[in-house]
C-alpha positions as CSV (number, residue, x, y, z in Angstrom):
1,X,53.7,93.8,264.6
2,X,56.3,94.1,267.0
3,X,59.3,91.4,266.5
4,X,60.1,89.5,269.4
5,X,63.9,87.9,269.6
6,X,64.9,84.7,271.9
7,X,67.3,85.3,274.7
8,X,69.4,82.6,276.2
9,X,70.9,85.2,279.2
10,X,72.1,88.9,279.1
11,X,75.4,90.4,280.4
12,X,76.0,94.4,281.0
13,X,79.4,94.3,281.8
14,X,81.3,92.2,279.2
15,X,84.3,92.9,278.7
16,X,86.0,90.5,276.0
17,X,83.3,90.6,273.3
18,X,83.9,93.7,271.3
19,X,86.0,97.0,272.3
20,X,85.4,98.9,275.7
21,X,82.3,97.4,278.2
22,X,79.4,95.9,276.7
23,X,76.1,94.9,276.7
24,X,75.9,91.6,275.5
25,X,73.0,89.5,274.4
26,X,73.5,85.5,274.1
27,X,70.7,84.9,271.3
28,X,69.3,81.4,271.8
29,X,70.0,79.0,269.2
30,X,72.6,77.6,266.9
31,X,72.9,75.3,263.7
32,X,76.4,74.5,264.6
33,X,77.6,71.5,267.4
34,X,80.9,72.7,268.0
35,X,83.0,70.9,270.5
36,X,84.8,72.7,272.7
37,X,80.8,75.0,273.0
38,X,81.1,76.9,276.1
39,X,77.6,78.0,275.3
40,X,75.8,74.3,274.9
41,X,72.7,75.2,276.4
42,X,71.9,77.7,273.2
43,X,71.5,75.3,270.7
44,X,67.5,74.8,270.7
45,X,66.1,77.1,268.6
46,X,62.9,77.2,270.7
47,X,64.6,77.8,274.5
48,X,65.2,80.8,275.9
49,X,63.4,84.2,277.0
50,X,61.2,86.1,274.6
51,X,62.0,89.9,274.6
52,X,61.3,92.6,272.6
53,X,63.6,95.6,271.3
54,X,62.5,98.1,274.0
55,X,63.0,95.0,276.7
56,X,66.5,95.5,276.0
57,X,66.7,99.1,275.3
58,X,65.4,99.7,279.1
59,X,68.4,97.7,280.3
60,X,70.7,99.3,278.3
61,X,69.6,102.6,279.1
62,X,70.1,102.1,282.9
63,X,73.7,101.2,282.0
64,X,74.6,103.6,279.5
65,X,76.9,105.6,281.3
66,X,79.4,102.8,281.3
67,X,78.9,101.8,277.4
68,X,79.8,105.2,276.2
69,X,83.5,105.1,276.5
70,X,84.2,103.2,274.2
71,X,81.9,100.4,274.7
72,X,78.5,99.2,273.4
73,X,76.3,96.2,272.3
74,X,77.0,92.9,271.1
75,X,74.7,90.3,270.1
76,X,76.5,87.2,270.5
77,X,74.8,83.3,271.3
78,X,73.7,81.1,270.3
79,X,74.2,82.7,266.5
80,X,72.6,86.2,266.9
81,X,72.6,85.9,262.9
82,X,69.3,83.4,262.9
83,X,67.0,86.0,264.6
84,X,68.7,88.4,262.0
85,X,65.1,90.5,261.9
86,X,65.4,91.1,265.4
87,X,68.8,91.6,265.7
88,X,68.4,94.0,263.0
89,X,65.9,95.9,264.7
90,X,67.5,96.2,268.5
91,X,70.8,97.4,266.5
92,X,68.8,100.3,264.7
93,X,67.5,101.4,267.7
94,X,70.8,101.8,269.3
95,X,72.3,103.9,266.8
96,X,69.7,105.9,266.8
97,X,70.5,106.5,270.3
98,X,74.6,106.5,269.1
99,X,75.6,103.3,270.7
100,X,78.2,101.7,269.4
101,X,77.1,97.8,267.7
102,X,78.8,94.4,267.4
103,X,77.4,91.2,266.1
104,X,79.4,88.3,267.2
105,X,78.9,85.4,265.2
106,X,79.9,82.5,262.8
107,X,78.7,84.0,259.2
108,X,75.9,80.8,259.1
109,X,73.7,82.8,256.7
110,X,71.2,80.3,254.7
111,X,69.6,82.9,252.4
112,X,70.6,86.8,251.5
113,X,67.5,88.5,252.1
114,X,67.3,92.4,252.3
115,X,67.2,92.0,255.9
116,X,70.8,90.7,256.3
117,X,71.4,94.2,254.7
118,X,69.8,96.1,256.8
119,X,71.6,94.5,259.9
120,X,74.6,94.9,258.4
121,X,73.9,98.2,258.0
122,X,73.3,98.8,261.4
123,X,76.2,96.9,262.7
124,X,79.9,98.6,263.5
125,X,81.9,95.7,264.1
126,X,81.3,92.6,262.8
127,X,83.6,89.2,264.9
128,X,83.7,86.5,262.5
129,X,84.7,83.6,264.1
130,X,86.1,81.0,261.3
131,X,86.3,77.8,263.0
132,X,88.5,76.0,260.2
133,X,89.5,76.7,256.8
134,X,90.0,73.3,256.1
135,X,85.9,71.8,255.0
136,X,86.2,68.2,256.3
137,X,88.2,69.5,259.6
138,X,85.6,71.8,260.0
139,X,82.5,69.0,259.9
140,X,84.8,67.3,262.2
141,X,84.7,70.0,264.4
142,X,81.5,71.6,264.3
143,X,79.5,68.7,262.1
144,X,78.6,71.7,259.7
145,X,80.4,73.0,256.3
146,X,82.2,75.9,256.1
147,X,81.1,77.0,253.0
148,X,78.5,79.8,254.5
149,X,80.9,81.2,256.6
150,X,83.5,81.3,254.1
151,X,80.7,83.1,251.9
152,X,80.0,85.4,254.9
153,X,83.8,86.4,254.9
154,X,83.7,87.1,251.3
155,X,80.7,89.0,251.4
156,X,81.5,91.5,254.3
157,X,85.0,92.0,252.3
158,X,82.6,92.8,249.7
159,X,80.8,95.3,251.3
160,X,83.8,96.5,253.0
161,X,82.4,95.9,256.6
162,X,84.7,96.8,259.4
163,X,85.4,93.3,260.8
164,X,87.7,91.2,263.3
165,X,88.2,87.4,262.8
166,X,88.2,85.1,265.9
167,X,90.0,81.9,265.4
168,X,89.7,79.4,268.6
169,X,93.0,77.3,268.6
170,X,91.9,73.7,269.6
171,X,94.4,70.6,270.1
172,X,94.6,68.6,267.0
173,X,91.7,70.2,265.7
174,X,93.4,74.0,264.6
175,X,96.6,74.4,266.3
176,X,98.4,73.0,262.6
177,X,100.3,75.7,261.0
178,X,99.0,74.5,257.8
179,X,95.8,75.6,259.0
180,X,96.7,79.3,259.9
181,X,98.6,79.5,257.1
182,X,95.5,78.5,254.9
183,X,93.2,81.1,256.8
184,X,95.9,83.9,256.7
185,X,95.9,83.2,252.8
186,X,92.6,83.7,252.9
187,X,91.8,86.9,254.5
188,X,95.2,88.5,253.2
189,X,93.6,90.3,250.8
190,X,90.0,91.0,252.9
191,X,91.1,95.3,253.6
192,X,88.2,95.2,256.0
193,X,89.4,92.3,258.4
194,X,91.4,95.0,260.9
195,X,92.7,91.7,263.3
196,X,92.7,88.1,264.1
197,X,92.0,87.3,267.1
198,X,93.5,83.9,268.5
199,X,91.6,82.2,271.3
200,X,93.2,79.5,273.2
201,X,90.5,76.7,273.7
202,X,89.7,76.3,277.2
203,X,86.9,73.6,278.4
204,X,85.1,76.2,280.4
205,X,81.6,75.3,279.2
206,X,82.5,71.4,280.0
207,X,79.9,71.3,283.0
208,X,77.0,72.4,280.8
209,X,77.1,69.8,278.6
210,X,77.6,67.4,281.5
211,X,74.0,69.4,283.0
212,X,72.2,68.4,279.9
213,X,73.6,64.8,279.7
214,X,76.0,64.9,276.6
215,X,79.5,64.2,276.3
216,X,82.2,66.1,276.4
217,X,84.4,64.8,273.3
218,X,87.0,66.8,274.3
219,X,88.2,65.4,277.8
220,X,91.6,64.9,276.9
221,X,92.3,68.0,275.1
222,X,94.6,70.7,277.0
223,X,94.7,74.5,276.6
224,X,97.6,75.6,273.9
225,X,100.7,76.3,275.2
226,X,102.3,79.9,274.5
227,X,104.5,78.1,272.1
228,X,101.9,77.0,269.9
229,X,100.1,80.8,270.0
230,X,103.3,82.1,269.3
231,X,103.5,80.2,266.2
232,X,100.1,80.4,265.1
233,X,100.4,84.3,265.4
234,X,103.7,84.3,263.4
235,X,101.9,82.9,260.8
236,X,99.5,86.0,260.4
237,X,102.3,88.5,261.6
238,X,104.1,87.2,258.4
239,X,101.6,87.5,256.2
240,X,101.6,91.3,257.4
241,X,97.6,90.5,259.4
242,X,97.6,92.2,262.7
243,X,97.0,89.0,265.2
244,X,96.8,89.0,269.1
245,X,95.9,86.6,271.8
């Protein structure tokens, strides 16, 4: 039977999700409500385009000049890591083809079936984004425990799974030092995490949730300044964790 994935949009020439150019596919849906989501209109699990593996192998292939210096695929959302069959299926088909793969997404993994595995296996790079190491900041934040991405974390340290962690620095929400230094703790001893990477919240996304008739919560919160970066990133530069922004 041939697996069919859902699709909120496609992008060939990304450029921030992953190293070099890439092909990126927003998977529709998403268990968390984060709320600074510049992606809103992902959340329902049943919205979105049904493709198939080749679907997105023929647009890849008309692109693949520009992918092969460097760049490659990402599957991003939404949570790419609820359609984890499919996911795992479009990402063996590109190495077979020796494109480079990158699943971007926030570790929510409900149950470890062999299938995780076999995406894993198939996956270069792996972009954890860890919202908040702190549990009742991150429910706050997202209305969702940490505790599966936290697990996540652990297991691709476990399996020794090339991976960066993404870390959005939001007003009053992550931008404590506390916070940072809890997280650095955490991965310090994680040989597979190669960088952080610190992402200055920006309310981007603000006009989708407007579109769809929610409320923006976060109307009064302003971008970071440099200062606050600066000190976020001195945390993990400290702790000897390669961190950029």
């Amino acid at each position: 039977m041939t697996i069919k994935g859902r699709i909120h949009s496609i992008e060939s020439f990304g450029t921030v999700d992953g190293p070099g150019i890439r092909f990126i596919a927003f998977m529709q849906g998403c268990l968390m409500r984060c709320l600074y989501c510049h992606n809103r209109d992902t959340w329902d699990l049943h919205d979105g385009k049904e493709v198939t593996v080749e679907d997105l192998m023929k647009q890849i292939r008309s692109y693949r000049s520009f992918y092969d210096n460097g760049g490659g695929v990402t599957a991003s959302g939404g949570e790419a890591i609820l359609q984890a069959d499919f996911v795992a299926q479009w990402f063996k088909a590109c190495k077979a083809e020796g494109i480079h793969t990158c699943l971007d997404t926030n570790g929510m993994v409900r149950k470890y079936t062999p299938v995780i595995d076999e995406l894993l296996d198939n996956t270069d790079l792996v972009m954890l984004d860890i919202k908040q190491i702190d549990d009742d900041k991150h429910i706050l934040l997202t209305k969702v425990s940490n505790h599966r991405t936290l697990q996540f974390a652990e297991y691709l340290a476990k399996r020794n799974q090339k991976t960066w962690i993404r870390y959005v620095v939001v007003g009053g929400y992550t931008d404590d030092l506390d916070s940072a230094r809890r997280l650095a703790e955490f991965i310090k001893p994680m040989k597979n995490v190669e960088k952080v990477e610190l992402l200055p919240y920006h309310e981007l996304g603000k006009h989708k949730w407007e579109a769809l008739g929610d409320t923006y919560q976060l109307d009064q919160v302003s971008p970071p300044s440099r200062e606050t970066m600066d000190a976020i990133k001195a945390v993990f530069v400290e702790m000897g964790i390669n961190a950029i922004y």
